[in-house]
N, CA, C and O atoms as a GROMACS GRO file, in nm:
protein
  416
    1UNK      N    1   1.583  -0.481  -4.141
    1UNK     CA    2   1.624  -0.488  -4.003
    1UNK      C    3   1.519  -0.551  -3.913
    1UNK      O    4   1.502  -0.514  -3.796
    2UNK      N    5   1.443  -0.654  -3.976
    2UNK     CA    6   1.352  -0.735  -3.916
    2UNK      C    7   1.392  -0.761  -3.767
    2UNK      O    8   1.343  -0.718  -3.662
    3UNK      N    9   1.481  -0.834  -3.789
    3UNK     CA   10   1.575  -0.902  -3.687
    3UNK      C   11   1.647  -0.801  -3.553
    3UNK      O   12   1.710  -0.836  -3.454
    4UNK      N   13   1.616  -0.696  -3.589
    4UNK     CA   14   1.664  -0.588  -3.458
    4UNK      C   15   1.557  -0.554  -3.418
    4UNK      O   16   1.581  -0.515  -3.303
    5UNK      N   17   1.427  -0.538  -3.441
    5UNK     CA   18   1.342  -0.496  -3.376
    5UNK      C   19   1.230  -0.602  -3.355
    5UNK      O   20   1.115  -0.569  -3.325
    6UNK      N   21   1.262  -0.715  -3.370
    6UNK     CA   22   1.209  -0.812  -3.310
    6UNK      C   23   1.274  -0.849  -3.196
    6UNK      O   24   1.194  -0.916  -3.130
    7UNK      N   25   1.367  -0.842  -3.145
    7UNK     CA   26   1.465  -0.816  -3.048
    7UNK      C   27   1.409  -0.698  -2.924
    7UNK      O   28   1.383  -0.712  -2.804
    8UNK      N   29   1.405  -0.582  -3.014
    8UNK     CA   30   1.372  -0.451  -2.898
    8UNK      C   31   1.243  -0.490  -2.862
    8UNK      O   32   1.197  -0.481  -2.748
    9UNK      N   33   1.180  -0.537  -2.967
    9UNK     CA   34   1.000  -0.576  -2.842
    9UNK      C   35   0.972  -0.704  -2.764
    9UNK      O   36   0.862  -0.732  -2.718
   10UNK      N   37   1.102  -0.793  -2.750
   10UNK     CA   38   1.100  -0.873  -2.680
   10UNK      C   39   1.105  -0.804  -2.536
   10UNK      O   40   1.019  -0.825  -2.451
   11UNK      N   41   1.252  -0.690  -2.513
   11UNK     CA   42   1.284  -0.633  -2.441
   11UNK      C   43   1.172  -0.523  -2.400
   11UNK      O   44   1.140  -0.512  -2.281
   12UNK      N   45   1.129  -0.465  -2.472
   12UNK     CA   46   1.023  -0.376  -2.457
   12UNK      C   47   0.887  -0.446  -2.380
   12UNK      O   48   0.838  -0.378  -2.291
   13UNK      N   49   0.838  -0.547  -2.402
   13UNK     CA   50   0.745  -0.616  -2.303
   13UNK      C   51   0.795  -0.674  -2.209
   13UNK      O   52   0.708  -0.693  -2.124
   14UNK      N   53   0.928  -0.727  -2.170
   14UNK     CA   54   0.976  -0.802  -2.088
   14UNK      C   55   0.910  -0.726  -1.904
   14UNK      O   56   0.922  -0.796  -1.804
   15UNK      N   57   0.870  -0.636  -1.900
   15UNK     CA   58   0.834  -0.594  -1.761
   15UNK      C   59   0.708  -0.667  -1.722
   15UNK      O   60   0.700  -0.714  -1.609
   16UNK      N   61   0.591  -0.681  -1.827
   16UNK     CA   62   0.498  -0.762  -1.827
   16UNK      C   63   0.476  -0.891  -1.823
   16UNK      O   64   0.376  -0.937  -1.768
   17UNK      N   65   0.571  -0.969  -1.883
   17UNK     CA   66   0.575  -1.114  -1.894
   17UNK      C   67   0.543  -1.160  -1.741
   17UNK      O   68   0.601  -1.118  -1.641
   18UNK      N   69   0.453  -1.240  -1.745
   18UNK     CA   70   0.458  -1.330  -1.593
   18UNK      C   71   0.390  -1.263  -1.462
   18UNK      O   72   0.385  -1.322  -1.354
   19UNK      N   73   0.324  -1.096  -1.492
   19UNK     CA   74   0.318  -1.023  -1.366
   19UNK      C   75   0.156  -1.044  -1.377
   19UNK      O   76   0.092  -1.095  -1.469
   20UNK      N   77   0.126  -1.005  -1.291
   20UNK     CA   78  -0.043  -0.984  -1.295
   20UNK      C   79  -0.115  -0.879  -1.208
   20UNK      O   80  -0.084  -0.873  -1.089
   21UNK      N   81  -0.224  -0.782  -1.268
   21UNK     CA   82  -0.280  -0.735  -1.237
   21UNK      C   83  -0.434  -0.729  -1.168
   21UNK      O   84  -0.527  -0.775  -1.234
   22UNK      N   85  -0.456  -0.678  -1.050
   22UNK     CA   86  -0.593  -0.698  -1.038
   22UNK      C   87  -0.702  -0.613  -0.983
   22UNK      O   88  -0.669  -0.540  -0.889
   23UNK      N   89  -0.780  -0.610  -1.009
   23UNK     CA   90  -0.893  -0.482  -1.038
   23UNK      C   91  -1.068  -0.510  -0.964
   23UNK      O   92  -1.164  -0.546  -1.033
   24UNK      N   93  -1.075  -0.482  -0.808
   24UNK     CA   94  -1.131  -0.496  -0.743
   24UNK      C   95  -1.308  -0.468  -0.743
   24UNK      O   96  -1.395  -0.537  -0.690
   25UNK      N   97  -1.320  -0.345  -0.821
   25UNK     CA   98  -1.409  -0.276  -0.811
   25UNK      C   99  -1.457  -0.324  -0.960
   25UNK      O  100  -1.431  -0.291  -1.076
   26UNK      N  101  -1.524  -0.400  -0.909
   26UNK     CA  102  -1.589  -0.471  -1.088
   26UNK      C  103  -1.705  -0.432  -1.127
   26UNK      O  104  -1.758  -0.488  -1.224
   27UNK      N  105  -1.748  -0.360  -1.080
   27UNK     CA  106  -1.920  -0.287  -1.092
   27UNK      C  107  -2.004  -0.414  -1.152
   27UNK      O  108  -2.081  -0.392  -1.246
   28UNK      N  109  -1.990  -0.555  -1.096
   28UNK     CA  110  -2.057  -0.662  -1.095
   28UNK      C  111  -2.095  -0.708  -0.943
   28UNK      O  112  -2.012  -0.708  -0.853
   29UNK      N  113  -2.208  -0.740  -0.929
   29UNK     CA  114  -2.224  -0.787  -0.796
   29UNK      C  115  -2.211  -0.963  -0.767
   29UNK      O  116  -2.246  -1.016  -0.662
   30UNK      N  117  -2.176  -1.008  -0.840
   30UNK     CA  118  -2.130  -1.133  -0.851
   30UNK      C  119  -1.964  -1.151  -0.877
   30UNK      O  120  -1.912  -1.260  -0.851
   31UNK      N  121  -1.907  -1.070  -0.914
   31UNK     CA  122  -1.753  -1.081  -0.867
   31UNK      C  123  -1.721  -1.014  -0.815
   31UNK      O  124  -1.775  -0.906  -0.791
   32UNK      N  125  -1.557  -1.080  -0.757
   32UNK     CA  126  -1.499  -1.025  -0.666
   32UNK      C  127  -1.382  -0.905  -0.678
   32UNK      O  128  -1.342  -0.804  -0.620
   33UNK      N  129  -1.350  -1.005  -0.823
   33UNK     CA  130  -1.203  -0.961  -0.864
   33UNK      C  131  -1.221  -0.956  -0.987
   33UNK      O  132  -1.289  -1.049  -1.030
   34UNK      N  133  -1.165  -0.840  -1.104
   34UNK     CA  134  -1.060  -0.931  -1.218
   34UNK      C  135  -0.914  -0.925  -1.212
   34UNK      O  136  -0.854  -0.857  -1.130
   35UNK      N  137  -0.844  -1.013  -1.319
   35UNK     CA  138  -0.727  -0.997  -1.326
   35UNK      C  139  -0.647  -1.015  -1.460
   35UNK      O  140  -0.690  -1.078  -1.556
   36UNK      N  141  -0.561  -0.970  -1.457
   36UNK     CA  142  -0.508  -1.016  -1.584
   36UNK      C  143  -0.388  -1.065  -1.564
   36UNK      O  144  -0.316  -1.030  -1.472
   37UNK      N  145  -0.353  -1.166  -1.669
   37UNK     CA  146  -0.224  -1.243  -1.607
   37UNK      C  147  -0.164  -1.219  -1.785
   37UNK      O  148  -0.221  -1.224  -1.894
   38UNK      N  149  -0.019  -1.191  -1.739
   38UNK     CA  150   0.041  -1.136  -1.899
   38UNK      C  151   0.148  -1.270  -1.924
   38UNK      O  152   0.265  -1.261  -1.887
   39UNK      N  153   0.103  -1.375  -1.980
   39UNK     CA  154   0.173  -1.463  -1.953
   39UNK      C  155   0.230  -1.519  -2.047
   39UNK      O  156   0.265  -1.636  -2.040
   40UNK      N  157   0.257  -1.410  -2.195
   40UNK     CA  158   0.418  -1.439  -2.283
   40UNK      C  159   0.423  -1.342  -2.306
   40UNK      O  160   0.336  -1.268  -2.258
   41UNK      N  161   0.512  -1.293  -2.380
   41UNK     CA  162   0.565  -1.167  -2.496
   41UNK      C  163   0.445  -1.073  -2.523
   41UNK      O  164   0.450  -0.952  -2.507
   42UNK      N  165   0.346  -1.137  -2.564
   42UNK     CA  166   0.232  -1.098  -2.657
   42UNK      C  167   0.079  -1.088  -2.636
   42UNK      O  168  -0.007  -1.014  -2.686
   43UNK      N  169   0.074  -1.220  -2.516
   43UNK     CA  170  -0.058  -1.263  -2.458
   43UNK      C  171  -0.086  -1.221  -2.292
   43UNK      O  172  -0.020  -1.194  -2.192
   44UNK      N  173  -0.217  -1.232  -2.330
   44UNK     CA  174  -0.298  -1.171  -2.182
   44UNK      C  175  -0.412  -1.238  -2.233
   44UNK      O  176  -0.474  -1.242  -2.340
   45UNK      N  177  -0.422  -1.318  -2.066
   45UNK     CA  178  -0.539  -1.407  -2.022
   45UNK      C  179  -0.632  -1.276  -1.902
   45UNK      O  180  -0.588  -1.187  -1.830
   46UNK      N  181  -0.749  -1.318  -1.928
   46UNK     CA  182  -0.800  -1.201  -1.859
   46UNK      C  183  -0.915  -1.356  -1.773
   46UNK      O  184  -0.988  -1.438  -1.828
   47UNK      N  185  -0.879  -1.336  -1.615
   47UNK     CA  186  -0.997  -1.396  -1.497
   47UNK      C  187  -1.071  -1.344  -1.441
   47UNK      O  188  -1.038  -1.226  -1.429
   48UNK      N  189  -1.159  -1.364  -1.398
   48UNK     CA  190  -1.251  -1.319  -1.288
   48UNK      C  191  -1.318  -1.387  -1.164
   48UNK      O  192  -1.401  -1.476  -1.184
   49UNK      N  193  -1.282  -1.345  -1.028
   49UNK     CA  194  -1.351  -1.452  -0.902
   49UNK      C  195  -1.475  -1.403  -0.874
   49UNK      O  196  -1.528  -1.306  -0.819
   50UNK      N  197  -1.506  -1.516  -0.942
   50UNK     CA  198  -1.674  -1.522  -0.852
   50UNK      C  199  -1.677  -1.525  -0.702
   50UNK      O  200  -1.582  -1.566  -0.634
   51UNK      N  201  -1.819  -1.469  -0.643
   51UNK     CA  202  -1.788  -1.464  -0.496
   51UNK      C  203  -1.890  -1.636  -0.447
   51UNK      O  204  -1.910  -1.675  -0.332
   52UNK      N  205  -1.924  -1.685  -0.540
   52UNK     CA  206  -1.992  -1.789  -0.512
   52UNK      C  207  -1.886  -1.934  -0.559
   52UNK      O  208  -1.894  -2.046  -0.510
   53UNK      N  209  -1.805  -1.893  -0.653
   53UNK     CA  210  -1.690  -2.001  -0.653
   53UNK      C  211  -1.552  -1.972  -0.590
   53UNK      O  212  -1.494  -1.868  -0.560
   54UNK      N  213  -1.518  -2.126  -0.580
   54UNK     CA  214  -1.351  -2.101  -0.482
   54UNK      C  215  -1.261  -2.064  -0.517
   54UNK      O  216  -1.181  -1.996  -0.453
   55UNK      N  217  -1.241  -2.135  -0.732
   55UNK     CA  218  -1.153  -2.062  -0.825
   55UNK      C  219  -1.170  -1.958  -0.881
   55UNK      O  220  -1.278  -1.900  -0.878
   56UNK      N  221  -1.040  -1.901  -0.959
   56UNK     CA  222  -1.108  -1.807  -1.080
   56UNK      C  223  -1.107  -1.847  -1.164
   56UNK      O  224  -1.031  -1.943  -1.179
   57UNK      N  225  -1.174  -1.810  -1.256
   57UNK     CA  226  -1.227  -1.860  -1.409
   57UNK      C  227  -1.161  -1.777  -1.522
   57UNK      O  228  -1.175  -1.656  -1.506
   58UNK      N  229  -1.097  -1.813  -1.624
   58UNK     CA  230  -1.059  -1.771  -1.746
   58UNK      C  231  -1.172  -1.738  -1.790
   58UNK      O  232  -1.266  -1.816  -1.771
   59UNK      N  233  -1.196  -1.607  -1.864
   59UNK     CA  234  -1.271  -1.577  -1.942
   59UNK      C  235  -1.201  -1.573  -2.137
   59UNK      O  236  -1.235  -1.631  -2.240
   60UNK      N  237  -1.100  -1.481  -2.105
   60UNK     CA  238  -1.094  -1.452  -2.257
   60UNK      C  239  -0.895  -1.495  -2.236
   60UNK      O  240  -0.835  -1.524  -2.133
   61UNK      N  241  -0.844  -1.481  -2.378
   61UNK     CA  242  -0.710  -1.458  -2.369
   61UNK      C  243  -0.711  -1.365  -2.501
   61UNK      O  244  -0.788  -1.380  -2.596
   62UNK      N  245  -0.636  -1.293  -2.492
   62UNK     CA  246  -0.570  -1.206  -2.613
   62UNK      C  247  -0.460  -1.158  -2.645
   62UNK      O  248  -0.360  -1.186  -2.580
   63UNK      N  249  -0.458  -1.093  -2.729
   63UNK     CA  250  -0.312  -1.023  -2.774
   63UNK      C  251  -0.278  -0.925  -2.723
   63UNK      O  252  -0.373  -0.854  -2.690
   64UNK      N  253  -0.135  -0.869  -2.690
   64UNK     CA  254  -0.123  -0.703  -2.633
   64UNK      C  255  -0.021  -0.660  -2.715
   64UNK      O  256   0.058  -0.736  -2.771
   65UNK      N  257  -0.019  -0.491  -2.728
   65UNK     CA  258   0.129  -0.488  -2.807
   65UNK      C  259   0.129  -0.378  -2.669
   65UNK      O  260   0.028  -0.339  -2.610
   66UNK      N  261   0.262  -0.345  -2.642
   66UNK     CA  262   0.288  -0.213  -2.564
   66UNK      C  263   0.374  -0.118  -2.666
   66UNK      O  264   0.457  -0.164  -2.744
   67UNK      N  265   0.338   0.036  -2.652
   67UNK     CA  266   0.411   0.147  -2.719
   67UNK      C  267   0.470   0.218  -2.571
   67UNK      O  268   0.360   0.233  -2.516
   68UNK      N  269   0.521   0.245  -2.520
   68UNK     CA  270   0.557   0.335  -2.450
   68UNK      C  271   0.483   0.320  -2.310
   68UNK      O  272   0.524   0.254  -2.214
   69UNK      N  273   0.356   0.400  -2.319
   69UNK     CA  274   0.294   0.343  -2.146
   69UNK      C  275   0.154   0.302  -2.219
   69UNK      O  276   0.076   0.239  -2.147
   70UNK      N  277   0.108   0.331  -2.361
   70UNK     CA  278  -0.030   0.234  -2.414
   70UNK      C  279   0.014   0.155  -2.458
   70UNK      O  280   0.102   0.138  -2.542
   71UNK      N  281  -0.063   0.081  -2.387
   71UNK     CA  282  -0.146  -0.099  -2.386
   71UNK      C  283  -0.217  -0.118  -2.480
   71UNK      O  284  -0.302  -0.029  -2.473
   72UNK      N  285  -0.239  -0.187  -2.576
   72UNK     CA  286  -0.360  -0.244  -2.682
   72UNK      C  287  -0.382  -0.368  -2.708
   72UNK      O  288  -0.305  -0.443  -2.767
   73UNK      N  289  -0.539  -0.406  -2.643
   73UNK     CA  290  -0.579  -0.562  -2.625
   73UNK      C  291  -0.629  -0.577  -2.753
   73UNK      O  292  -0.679  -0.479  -2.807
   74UNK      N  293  -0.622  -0.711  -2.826
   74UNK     CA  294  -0.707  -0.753  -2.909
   74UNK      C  295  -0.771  -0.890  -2.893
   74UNK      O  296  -0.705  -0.993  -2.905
   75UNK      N  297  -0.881  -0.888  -2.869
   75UNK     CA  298  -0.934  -1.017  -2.824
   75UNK      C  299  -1.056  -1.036  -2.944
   75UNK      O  300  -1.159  -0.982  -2.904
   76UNK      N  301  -1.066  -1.072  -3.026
   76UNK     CA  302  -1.140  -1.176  -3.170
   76UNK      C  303  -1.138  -1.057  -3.224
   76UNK      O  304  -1.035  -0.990  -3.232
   77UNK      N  305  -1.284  -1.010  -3.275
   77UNK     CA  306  -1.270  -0.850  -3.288
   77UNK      C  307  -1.285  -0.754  -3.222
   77UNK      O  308  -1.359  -0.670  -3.273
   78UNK      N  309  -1.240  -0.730  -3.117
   78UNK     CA  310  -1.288  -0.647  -2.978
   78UNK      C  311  -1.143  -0.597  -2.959
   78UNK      O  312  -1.040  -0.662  -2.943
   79UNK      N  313  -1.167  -0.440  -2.966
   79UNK     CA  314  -1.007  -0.386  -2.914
   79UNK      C  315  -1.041  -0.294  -2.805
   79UNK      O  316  -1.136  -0.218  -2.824
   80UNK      N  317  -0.949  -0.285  -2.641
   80UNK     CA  318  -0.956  -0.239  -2.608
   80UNK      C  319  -0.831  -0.174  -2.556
   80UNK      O  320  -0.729  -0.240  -2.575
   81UNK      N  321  -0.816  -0.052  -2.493
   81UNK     CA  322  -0.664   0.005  -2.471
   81UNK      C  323  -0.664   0.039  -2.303
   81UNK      O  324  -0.761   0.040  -2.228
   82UNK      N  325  -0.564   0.058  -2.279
   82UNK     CA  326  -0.504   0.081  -2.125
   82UNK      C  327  -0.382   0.174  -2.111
   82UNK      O  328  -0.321   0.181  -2.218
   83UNK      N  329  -0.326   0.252  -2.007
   83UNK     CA  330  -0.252   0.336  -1.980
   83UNK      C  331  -0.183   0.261  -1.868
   83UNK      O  332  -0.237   0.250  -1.758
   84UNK      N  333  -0.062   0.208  -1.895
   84UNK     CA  334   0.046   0.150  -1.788
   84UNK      C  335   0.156   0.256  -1.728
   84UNK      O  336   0.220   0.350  -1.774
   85UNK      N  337   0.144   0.187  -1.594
   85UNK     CA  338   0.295   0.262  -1.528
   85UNK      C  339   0.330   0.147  -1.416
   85UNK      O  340   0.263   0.045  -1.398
   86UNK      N  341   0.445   0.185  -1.346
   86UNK     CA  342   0.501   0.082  -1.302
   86UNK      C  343   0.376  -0.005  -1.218
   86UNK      O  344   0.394  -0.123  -1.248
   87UNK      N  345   0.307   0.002  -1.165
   87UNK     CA  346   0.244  -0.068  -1.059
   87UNK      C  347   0.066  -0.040  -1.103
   87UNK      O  348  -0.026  -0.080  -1.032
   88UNK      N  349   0.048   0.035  -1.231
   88UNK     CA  350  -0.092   0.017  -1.204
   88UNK      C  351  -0.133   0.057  -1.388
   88UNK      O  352  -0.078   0.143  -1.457
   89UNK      N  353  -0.239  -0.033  -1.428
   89UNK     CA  354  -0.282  -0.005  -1.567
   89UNK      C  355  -0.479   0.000  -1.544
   89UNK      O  356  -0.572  -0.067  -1.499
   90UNK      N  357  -0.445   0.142  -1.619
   90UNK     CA  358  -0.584   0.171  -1.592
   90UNK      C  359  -0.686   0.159  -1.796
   90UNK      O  360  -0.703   0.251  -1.876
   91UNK      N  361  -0.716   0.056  -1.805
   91UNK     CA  362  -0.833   0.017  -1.871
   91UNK      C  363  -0.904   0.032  -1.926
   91UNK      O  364  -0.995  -0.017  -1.859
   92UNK      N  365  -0.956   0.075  -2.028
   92UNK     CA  366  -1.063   0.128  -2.070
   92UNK      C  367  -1.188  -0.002  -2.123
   92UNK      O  368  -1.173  -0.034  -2.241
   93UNK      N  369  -1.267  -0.054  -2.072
   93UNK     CA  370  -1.321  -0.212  -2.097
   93UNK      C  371  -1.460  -0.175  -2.104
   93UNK      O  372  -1.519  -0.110  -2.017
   94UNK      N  373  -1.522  -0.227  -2.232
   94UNK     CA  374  -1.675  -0.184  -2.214
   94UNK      C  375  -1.715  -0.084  -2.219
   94UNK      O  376  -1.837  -0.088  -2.233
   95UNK      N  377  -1.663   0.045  -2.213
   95UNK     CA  378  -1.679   0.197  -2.190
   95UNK      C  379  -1.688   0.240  -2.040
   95UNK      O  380  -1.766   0.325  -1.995
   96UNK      N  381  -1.600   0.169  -1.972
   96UNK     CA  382  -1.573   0.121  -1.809
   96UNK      C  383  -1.402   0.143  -1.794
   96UNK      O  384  -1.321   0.056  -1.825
   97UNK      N  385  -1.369   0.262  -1.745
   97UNK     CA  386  -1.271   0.258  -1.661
   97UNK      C  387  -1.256   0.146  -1.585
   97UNK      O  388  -1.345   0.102  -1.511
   98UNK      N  389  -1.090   0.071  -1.607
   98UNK     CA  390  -1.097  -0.053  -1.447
   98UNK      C  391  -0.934  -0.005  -1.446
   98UNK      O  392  -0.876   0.029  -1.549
   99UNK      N  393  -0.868  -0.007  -1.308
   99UNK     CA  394  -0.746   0.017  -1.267
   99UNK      C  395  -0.726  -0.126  -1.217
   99UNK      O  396  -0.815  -0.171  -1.146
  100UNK      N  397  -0.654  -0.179  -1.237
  100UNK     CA  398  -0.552  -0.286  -1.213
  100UNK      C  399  -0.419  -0.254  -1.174
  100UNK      O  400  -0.314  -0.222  -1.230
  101UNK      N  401  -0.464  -0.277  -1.047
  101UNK     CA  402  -0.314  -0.286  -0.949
  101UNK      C  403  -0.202  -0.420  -0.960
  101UNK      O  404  -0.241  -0.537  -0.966
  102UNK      N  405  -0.078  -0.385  -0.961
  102UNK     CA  406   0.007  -0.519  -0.995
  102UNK      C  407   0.004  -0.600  -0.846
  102UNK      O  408  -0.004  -0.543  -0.737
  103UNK      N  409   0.014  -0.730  -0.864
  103UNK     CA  410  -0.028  -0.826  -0.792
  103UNK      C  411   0.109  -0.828  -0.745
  103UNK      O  412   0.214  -0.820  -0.809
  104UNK      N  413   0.081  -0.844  -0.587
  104UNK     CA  414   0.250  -0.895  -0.550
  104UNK      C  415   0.289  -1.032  -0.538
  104UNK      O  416   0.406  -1.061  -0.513
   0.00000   0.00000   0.00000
């Protein structure tokens, strides 16, 4: 039943596709912002604004799977997890809590 539940996790991430989150309090004194932009099925590009540049900068992109309200990034060998709900995913990065608010 390959084929049916490749189906339900299309549907099952579909809230994420395209939205973006962003997370103010960067305990960096050189940025402003991060963010994450969930921008297919599967992937998450993760930015950050410098307060000395005009753009933001791509840092990493990775993989996500969602179960229910956990999040699990995989970026090369680096896994990190998050707790989603409608409007806010809180992070666990580095051994650093970050809350990411959804971008309107």
């Amino acid at each position: 039943m390959k084929f049916f539940s490749s189906i339900s996790k299309l549907k099952f991430n579909k809230e994420l596709i395209n939205s973006e989150w962003v997370c103010e309090a960067t305990g960096e004194d050189l940025a402003s912002y991060y963010k994450l932009r969930f921008v297919a099925q599967e992937h998450v590009e993760g930015w950050v604004k410098y307060i000395d540049h005009e753009e933001e900068s791509k840092v990493f992109i990775a993989s996500f799977q969602k179960e229910k309200n956990l999040l699990r990034f995989y970026k090369e060998d680096e896994v990190f997890v998050g707790i989603y709900t409608k409007n806010k995913i809180a992070a666990v990065i580095d051994g650093q809590t970050m809350n990411f608010l959804r971008s309107t």
